[in-house]
gemmi code that builds the backbone of each chain (N, CA, C; Angstrom):
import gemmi

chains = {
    "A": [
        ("UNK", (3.081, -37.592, -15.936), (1.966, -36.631, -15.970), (1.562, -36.357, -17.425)),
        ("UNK", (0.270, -36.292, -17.404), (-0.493, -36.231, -19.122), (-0.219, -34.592, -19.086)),
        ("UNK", (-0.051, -34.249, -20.646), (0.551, -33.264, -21.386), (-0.809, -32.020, -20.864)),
        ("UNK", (-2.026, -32.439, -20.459), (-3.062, -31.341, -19.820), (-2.961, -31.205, -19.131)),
        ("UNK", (-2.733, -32.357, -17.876), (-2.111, -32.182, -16.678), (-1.012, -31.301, -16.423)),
        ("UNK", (-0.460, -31.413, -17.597), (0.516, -30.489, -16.892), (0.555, -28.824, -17.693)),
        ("UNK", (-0.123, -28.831, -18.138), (-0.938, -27.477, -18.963), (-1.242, -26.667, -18.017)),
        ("UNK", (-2.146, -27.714, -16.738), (-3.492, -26.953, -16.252), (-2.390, -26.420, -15.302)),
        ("UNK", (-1.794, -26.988, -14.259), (-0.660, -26.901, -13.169), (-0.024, -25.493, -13.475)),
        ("UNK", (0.766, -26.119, -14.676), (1.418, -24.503, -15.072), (0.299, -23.266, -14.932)),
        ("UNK", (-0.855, -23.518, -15.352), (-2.033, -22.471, -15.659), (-1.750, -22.190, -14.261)),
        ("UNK", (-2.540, -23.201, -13.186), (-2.736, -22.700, -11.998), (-1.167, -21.906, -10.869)),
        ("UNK", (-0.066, -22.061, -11.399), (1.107, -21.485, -10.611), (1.004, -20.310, -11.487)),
        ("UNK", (0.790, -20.179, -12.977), (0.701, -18.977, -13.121), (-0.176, -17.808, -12.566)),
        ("UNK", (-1.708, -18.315, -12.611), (-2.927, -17.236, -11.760), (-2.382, -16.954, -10.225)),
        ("UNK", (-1.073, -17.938, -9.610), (-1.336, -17.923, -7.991), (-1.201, -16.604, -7.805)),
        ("UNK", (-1.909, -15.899, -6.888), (-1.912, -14.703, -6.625), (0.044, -14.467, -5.670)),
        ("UNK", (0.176, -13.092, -5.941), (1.330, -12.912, -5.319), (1.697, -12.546, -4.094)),
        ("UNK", (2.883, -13.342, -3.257), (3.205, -13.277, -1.897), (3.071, -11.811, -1.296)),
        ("UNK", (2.019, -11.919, -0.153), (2.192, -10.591, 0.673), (2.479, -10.549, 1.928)),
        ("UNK", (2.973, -9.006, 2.345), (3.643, -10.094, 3.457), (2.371, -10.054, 4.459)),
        ("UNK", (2.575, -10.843, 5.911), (1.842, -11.371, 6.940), (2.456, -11.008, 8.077)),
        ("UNK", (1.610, -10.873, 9.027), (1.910, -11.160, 10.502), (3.066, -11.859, 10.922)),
        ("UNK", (4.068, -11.641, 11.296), (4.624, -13.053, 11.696), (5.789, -13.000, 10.630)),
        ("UNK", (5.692, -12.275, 9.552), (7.244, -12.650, 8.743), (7.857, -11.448, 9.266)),
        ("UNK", (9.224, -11.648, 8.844), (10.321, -10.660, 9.055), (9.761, -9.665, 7.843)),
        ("UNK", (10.804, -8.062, 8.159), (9.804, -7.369, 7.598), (11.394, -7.262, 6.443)),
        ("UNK", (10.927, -7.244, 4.948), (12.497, -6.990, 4.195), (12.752, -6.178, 4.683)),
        ("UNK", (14.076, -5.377, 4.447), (14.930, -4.346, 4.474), (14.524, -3.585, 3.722)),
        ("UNK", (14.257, -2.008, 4.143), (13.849, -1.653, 3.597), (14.686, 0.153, 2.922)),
        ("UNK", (15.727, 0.488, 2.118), (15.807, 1.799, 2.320), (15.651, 2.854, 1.316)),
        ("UNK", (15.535, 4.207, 1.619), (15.147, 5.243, 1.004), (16.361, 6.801, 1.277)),
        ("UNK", (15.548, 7.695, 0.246), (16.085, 9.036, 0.687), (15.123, 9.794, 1.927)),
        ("UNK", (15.772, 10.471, 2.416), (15.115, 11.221, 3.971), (14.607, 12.697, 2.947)),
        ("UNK", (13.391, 12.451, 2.555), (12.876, 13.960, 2.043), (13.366, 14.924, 3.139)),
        ("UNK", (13.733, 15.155, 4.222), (14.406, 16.491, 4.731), (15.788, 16.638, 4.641)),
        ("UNK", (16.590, 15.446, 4.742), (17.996, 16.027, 4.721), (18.801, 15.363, 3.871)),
        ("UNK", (18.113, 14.064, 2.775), (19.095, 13.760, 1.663), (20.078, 12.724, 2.265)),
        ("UNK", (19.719, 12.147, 3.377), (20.433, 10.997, 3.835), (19.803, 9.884, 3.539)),
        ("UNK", (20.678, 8.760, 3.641), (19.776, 7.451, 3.444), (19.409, 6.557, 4.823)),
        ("UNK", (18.556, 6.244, 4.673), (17.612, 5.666, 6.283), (17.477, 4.445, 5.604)),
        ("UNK", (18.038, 3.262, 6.533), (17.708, 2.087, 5.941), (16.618, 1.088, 7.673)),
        ("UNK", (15.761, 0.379, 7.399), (14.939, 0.189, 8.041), (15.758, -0.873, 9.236)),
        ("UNK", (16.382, -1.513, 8.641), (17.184, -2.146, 9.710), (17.946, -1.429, 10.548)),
        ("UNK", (18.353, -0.310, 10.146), (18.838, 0.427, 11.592), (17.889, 0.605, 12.811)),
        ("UNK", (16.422, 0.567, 12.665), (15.926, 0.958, 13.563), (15.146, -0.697, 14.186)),
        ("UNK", (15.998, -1.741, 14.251), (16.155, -2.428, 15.363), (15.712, -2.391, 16.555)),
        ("UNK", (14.869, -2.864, 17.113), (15.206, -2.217, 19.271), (13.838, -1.402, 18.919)),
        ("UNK", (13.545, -0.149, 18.168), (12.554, 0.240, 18.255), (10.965, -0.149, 17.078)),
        ("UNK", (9.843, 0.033, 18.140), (8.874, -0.211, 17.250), (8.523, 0.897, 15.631)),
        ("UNK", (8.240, 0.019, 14.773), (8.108, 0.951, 13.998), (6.757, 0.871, 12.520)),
        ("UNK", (6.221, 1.758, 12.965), (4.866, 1.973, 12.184), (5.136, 2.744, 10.665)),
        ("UNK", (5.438, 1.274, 9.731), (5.399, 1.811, 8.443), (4.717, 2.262, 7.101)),
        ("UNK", (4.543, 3.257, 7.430), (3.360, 3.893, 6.175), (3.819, 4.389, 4.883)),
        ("UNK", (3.190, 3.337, 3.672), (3.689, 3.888, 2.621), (2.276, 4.591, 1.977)),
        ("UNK", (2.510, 5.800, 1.315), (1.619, 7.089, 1.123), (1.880, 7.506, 0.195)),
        ("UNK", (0.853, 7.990, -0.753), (1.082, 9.290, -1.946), (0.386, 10.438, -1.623)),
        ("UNK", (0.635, 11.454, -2.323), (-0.094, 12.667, -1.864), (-1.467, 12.574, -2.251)),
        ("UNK", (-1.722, 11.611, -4.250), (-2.972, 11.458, -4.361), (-3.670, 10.808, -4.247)),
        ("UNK", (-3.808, 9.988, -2.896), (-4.553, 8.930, -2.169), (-5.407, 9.965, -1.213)),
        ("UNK", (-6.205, 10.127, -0.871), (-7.197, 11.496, 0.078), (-6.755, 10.226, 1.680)),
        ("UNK", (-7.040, 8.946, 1.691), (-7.243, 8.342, 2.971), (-5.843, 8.818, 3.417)),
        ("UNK", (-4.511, 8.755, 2.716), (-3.142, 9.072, 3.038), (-3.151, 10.377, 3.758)),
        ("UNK", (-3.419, 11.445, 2.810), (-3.570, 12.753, 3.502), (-4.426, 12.911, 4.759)),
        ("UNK", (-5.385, 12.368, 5.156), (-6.106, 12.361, 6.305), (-5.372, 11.855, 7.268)),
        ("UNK", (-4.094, 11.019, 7.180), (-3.827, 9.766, 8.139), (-2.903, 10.608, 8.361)),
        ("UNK", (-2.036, 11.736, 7.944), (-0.552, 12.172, 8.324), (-0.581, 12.911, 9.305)),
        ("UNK", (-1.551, 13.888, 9.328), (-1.377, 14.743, 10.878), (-1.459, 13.839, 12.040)),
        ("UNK", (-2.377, 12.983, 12.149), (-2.619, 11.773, 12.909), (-1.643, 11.007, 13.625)),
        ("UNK", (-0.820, 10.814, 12.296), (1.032, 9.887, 12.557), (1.462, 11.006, 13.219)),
        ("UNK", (1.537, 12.051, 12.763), (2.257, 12.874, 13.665), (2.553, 13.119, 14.772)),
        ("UNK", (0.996, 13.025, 15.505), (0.328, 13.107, 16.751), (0.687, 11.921, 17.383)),
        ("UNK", (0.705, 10.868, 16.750), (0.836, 9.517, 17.623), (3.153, 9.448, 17.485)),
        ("UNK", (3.267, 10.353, 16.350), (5.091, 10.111, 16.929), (5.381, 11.189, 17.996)),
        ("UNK", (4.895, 12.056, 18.420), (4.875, 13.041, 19.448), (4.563, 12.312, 20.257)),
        ("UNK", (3.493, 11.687, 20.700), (3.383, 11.002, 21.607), (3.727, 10.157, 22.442)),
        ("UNK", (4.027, 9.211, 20.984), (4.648, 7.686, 21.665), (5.993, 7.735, 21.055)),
        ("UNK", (7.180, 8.681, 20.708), (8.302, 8.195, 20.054), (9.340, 8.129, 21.445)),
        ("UNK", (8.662, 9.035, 22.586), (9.695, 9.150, 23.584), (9.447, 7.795, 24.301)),
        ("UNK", (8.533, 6.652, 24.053), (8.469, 5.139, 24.954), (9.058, 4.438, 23.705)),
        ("UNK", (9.297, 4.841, 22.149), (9.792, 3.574, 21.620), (9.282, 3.408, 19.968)),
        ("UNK", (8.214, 4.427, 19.949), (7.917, 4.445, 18.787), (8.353, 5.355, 17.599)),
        ("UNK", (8.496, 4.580, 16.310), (9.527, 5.109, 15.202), (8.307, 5.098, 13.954)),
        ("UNK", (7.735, 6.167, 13.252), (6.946, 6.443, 12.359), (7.833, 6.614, 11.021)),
        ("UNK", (7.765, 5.897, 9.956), (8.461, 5.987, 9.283), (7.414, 6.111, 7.785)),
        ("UNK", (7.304, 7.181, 6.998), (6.468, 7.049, 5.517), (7.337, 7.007, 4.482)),
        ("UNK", (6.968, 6.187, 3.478), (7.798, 5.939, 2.311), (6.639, 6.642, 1.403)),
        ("UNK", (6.954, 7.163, 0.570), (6.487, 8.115, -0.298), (6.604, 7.826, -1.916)),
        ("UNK", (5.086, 7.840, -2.547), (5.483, 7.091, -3.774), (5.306, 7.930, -5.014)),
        ("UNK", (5.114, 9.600, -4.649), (4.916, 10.572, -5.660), (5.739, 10.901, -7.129)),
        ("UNK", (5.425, 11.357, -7.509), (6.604, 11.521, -8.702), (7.356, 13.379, -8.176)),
        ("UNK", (5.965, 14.288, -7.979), (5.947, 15.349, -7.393), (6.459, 15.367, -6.208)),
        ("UNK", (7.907, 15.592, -6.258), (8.364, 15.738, -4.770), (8.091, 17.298, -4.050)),
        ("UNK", (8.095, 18.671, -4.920), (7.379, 20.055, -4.337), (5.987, 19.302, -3.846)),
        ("UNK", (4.771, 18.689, -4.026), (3.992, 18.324, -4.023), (3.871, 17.635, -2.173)),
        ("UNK", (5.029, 16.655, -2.205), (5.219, 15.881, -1.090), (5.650, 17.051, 0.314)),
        ("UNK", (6.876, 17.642, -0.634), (6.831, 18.619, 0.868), (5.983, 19.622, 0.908)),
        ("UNK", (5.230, 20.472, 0.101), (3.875, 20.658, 0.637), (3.101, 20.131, 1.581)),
        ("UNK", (2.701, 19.182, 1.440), (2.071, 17.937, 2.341), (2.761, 17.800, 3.406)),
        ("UNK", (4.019, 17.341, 3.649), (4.573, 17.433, 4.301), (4.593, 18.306, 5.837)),
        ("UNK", (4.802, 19.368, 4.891), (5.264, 20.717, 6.171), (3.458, 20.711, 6.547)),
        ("UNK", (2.359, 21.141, 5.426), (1.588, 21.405, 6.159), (0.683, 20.838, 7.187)),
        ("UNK", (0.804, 19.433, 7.427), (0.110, 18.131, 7.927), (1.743, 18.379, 9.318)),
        ("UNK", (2.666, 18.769, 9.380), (3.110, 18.816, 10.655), (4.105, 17.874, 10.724)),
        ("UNK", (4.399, 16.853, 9.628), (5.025, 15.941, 9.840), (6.608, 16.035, 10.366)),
        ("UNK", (7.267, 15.429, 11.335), (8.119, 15.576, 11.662), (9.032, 14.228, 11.784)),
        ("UNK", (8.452, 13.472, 11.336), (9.200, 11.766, 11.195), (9.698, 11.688, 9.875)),
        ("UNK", (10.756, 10.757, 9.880), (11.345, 10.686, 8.552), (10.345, 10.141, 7.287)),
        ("UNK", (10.833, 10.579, 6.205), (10.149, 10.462, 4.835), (10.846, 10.391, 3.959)),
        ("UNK", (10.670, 8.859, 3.453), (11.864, 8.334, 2.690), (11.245, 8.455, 1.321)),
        ("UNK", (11.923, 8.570, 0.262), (11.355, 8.389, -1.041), (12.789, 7.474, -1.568)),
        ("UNK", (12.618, 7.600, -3.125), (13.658, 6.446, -3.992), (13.422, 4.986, -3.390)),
        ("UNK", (12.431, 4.361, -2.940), (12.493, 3.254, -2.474), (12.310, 2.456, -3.527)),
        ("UNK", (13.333, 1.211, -3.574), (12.878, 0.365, -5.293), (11.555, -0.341, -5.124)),
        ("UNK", (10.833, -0.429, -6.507), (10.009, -1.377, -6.551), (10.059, -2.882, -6.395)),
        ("UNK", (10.940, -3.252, -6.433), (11.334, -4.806, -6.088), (10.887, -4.753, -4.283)),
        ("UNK", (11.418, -3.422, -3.408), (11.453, -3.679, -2.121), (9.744, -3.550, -1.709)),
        ("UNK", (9.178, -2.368, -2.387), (7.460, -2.410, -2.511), (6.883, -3.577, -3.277)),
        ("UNK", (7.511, -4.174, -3.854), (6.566, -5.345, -4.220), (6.721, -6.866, -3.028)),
        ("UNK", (7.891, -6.453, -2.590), (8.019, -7.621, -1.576), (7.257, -7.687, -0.085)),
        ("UNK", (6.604, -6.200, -0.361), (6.132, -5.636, 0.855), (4.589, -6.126, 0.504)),
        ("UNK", (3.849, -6.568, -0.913), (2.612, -6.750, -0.710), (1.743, -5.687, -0.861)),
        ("UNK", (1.829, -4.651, -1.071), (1.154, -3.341, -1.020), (-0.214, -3.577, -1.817)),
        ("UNK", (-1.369, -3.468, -1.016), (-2.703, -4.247, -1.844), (-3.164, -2.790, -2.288)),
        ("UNK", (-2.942, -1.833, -1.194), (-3.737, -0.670, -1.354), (-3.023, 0.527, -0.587)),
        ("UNK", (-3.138, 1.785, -1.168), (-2.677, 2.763, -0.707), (-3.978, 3.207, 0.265)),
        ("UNK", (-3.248, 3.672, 1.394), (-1.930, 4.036, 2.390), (-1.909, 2.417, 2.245)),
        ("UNK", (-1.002, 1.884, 2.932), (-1.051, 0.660, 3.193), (0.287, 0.625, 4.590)),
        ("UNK", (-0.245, -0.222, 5.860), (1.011, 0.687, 6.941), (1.029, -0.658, 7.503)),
        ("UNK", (2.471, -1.072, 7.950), (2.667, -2.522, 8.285), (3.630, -2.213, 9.883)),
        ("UNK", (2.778, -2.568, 11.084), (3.483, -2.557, 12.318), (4.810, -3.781, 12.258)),
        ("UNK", (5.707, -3.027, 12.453), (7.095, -4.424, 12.828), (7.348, -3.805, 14.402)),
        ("UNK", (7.860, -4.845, 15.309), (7.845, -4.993, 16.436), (9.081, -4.741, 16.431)),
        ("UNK", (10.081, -4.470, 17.792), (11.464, -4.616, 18.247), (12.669, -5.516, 17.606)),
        ("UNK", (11.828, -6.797, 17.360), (12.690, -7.580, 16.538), (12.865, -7.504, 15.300)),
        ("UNK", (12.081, -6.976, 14.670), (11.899, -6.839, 13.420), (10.892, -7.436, 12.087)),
        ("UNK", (10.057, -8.214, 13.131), (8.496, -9.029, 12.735), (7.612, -7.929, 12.556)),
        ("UNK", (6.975, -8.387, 11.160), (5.570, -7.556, 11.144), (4.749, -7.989, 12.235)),
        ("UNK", (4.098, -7.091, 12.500), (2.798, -7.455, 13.912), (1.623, -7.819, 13.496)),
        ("UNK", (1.622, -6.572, 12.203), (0.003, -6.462, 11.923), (0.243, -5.210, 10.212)),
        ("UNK", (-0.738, -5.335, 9.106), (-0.652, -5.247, 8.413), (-1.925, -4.373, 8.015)),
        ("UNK", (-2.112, -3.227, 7.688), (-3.538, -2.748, 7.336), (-3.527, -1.904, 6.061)),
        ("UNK", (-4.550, -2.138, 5.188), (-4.634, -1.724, 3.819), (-5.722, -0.861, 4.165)),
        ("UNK", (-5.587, 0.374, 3.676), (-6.273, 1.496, 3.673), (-6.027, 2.368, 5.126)),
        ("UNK", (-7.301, 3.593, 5.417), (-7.113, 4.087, 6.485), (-8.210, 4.475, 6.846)),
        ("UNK", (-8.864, 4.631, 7.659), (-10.307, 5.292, 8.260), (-10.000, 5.785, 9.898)),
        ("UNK", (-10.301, 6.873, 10.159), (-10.174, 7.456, 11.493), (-10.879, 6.525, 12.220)),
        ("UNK", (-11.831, 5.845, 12.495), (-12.773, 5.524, 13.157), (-11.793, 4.165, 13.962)),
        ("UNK", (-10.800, 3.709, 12.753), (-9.890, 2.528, 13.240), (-8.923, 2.955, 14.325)),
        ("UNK", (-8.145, 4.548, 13.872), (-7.167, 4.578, 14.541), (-6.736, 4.509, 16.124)),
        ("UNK", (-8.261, 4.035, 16.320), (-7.725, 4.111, 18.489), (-7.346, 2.827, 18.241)),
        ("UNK", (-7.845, 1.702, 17.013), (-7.333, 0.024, 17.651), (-6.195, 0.335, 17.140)),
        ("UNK", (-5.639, 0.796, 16.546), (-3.895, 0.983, 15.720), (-3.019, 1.052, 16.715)),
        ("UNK", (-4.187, 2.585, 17.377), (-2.755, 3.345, 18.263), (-2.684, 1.889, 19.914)),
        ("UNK", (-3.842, 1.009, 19.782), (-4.120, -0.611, 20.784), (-3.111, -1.212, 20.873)),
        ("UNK", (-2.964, -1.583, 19.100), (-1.811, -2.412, 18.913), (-0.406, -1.701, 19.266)),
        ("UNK", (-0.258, -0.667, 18.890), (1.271, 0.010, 19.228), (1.743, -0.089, 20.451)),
        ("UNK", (0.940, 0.414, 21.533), (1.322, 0.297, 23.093), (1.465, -0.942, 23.437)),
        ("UNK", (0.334, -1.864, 22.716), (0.647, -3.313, 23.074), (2.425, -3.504, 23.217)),
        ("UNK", (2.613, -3.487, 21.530), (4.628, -3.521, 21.053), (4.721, -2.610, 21.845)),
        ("UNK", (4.775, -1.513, 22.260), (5.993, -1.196, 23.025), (6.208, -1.469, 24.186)),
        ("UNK", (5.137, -2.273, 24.896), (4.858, -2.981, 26.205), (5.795, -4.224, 26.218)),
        ("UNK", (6.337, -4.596, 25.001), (7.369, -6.198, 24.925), (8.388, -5.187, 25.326)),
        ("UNK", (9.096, -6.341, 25.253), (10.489, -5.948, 25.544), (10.884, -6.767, 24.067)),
        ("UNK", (12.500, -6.342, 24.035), (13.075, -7.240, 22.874), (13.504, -8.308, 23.374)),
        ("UNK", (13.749, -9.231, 22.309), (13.641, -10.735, 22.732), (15.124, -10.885, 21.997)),
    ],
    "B": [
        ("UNK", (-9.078, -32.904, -28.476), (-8.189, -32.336, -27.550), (-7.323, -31.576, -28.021)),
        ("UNK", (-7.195, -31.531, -29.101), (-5.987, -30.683, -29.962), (-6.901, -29.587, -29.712)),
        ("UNK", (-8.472, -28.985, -30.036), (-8.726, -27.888, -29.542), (-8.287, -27.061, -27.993)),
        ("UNK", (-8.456, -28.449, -27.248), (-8.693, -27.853, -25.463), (-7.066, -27.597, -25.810)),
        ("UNK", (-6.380, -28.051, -26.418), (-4.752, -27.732, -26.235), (-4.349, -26.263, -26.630)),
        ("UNK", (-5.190, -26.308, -27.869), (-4.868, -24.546, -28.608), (-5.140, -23.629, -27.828)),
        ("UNK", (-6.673, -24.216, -27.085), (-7.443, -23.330, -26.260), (-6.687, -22.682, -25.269)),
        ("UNK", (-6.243, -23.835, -24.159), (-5.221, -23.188, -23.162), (-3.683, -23.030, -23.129)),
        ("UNK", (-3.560, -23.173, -24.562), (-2.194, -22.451, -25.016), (-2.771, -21.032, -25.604)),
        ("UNK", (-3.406, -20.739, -26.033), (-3.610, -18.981, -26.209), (-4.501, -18.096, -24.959)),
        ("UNK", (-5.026, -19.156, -23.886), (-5.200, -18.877, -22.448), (-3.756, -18.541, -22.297)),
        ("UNK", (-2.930, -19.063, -22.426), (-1.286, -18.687, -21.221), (-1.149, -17.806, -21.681)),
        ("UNK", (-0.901, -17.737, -22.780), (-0.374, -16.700, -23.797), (-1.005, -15.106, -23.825)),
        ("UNK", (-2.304, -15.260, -23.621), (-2.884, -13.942, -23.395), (-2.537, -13.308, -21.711)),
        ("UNK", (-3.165, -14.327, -20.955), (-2.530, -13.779, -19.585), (-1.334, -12.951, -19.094)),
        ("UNK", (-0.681, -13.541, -20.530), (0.968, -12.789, -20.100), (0.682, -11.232, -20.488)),
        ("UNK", (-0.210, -11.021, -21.261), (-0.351, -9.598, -21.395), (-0.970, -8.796, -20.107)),
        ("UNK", (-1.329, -9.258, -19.109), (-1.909, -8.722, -17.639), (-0.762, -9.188, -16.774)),
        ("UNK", (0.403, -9.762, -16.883), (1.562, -10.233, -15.712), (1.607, -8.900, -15.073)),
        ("UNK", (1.942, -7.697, -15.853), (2.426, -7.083, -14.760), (1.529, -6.210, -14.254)),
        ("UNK", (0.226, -5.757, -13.661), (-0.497, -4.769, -13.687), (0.377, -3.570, -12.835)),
        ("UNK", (-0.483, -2.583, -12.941), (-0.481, -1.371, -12.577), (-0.440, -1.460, -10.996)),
        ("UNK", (0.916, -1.375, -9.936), (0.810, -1.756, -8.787), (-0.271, -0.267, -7.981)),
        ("UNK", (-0.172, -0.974, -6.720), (-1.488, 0.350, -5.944), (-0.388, 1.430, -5.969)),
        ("UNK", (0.968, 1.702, -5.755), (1.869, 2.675, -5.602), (2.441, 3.420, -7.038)),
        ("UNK", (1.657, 2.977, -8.190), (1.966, 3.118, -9.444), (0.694, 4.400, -10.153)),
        ("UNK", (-0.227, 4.245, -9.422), (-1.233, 5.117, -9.524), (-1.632, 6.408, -9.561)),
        ("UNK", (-0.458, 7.064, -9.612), (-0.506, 8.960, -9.540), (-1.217, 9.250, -11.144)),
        ("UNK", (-0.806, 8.795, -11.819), (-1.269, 9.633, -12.908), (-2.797, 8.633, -13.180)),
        ("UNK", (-3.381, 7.571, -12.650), (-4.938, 6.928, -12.864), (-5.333, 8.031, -12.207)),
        ("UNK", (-5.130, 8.325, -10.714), (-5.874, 8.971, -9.711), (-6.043, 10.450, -10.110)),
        ("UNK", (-5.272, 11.506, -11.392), (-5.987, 12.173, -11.671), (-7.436, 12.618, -11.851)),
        ("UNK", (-8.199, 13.633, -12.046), (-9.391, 13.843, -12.158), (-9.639, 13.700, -13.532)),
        ("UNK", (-8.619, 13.579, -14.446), (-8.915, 14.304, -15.606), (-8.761, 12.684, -16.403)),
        ("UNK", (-8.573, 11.449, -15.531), (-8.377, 10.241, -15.921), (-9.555, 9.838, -15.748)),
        ("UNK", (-10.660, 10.422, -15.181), (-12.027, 9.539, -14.719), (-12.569, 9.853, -16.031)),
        ("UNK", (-13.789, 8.662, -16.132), (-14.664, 8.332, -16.954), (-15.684, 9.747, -16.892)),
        ("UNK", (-16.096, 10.571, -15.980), (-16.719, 11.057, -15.874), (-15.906, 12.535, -15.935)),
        ("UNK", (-16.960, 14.053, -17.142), (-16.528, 14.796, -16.946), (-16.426, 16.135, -16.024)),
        ("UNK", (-17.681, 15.406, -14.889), (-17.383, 16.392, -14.392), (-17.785, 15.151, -12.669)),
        ("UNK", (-17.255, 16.010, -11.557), (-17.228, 15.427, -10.533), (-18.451, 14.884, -9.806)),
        ("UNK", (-18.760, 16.356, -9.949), (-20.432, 16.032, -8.871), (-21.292, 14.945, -10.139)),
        ("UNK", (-21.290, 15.283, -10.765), (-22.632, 14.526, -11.774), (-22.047, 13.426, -12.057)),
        ("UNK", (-20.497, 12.611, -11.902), (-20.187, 11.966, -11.663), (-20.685, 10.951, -10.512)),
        ("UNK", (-20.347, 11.628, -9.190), (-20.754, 11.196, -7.948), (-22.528, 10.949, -8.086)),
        ("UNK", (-22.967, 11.722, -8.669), (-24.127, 11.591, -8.351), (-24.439, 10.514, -9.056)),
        ("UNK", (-24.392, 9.727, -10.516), (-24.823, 8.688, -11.111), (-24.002, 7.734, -10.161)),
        ("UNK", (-23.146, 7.835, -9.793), (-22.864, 6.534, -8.940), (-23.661, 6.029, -7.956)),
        ("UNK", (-24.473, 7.342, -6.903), (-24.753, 7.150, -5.824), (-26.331, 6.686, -6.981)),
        ("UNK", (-26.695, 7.214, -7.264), (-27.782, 6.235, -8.284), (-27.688, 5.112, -8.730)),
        ("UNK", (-26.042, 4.573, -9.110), (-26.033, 3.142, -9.653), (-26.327, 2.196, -7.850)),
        ("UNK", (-25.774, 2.789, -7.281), (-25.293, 2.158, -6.234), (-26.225, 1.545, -5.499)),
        ("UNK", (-27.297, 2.903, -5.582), (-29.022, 2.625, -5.110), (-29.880, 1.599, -5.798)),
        ("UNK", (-29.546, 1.065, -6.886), (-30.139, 0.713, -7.780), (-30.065, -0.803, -7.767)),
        ("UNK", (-28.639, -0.740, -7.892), (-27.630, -1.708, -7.595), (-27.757, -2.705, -6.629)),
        ("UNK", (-27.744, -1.968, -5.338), (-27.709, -2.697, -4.275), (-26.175, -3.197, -4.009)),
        ("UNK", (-25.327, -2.091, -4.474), (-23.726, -2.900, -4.715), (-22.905, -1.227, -4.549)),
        ("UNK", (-21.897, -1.394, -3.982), (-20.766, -0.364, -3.980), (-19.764, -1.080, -4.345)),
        ("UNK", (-19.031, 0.111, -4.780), (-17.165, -0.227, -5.228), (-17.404, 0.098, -6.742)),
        ("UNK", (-16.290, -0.376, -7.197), (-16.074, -0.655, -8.486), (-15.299, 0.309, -9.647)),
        ("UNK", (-15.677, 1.450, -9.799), (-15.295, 2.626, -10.891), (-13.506, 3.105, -10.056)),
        ("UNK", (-14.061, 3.557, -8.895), (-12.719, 4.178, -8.441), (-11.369, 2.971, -7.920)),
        ("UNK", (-11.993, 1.892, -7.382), (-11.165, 0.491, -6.521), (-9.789, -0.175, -7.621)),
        ("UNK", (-10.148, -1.421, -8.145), (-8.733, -2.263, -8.399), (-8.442, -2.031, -9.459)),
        ("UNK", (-9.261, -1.540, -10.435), (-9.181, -1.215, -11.926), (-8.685, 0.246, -12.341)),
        ("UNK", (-8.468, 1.277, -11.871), (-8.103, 3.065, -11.849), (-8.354, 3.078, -10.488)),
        ("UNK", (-8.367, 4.716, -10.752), (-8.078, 5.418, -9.632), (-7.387, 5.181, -8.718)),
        ("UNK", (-7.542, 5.660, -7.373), (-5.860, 5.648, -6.570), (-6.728, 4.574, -6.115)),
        ("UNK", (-7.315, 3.543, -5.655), (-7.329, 2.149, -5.435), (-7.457, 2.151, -3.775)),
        ("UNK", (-7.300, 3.854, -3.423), (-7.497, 4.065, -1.989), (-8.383, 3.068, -0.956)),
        ("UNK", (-8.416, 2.297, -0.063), (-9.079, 1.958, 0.882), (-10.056, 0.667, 0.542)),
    ],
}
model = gemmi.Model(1)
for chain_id, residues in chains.items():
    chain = gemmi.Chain(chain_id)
    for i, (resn, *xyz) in enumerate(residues, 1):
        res = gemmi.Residue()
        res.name, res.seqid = resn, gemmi.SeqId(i, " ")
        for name, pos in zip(("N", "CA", "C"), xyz):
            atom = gemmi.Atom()
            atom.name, atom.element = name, gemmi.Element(name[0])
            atom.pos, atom.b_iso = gemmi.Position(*pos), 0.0
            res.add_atom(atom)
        chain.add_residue(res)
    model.add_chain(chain)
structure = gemmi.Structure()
structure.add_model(model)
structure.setup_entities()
C-alpha cells in the first residue's frame, strides 16, 4: 500500500463516527447509586423483566416533561413486568431530588454511573431511553422526547411484555 | 506530494484536538442560561424565530454545538 493510501485509511478510521448501540445488541451492564437508598442497582439483575432505560438531567426541559409520564406508565405497567429505570447525569444531586419527589417518581434512580458505561450506551441526545426486553436485548432506542410519541413507546412496551422469555 | 503529505499530516494532527467532544450527558454547565450567546431570553428567542423565518432552516444555536443538545 502507497504511503497516501495509507494516510487516507488511517484519516478515514479516524473520522468513523462512534459505535451506538442498536436494536438487536445486548444491552452493557449497566450500574449505579439508587438516589433513594444508597444501594447499588446493577442492570443485570433485572433479567426476566422488561426494562425502559432513561438516562436524564434535570437541565434538559424534554427530560423534565418525560418523568411524571415514566411514572405513570411504572404504576401502570410494573405489576405485568415493567421495570423503569433513570440514570441521572447532574452534578446537583439537591437539584435531582427536587425533581425527583416533585414529578412523583417512584422507580429507581441511579446516579455514579461511569462514563465508559454511557459512552458504550451511544447517548446521541439527552433524554435518550433505550427499551431492553426480558433477555436483555435492546428493542428500540429513542433520542429525545415529545409527548405526542409517548402512546407508540407505551406500543412498544406491551408489545415486550406480551413475549415471554426465551 | 510532499505538500498533500504535510497537508494531511497537520489534517490528523489537528483533528486530535476535537477527539474528545463534549458528550450530550456532559452538558449541565453549556445548558446554563448564562452560557447562551444571547443576553437576554425573549429577544434571544425572538431573533431566532426571525433567523428561522428568513432562513427557511431551524436548529442550530441550541442542538450539537452548546446547549443541552435536548431533542
Amino acid at each position: 500500500m502507497k504511503p497516501l493510501q495509507r494516510l487516507s485509511l488511517l484519516l478515514a478510521l479516524w473520522m468513523a463516527p462512534a459505535y451506538a448501540l442498536q436494536p438487536g445488541d445486548v444491552a452493557p451492564d449497566l450500574s449505579g447509586t439508587k438516589l433513594d437508598s444508597g444501594a447499588t442497582l446493577s442492570l443485570s439483575t433485572l433479567r426476566g423483566t422488561v426494562v425502559y432505560l432513561d438516562f436524564w438531567a434535570t437541565w434538559c426541559a424534554p427530560c423534565r416533561v418525560s418523568l411524571p409520564l415514566l411514572a405513570q406508565l411504572q404504576q401502570e405497567l410494573g405489576p405485568r413486568g415493567l421495570q423503569v429505570i433513570g440514570v441521572n447525569a447532574d452534578q446537583d444531586e439537591a437539584a435531582v431530588r427536587r425533581w425527583v419527589l416533585d414529578s412523583g417518581v417512584h422507580y429507581p434512580v441511579l446516579r455514579g454511573v461511569k462514563d465508559e458505561t454511557l459512552k458504550a450506551y451511544g447517548i446521541a441526545a439527552m433524554p435518550s431511553t433505550y427499551l431492553i426486553d426480558r433477555t436483555g436485548r435492546v428493542r428500540a432506542v429513542h433520542a429525545g422526547f415529545r409527548t405526542s410519541q409517548f402512546k407508540a413507546v407505551r406500543e412498544e412496551i406491551e408489545s415486550l411484555l406480551g413475549e415471554s422469555k426465551k | 506530494m510532499k505538500n498533500i503529505m504535510q497537508a494531511l499530516l497537520m489534517a490528523l494532527a489537528l483533528s486530535g484536538c476535537a477527539a474528545d467532544p463534549v458528550q450530550p450527558w456532559q452538558r449541565e454547565y453549556l445548558a446554563r442560561p448564562e452560557m447562551s450567546f444571547e443576553s437576554g431570553y425573549l429577544s434571544g428567542a425572538m431573533r431566532t424565530h426571525t433567523f428561522v423565518s428568513k432562513e427557511a432552516a431551524s436548529g442550530g444555536p441550541a442542538l450539537a454545538g452548546g446547549g443541552c443538545g435536548c431533542n
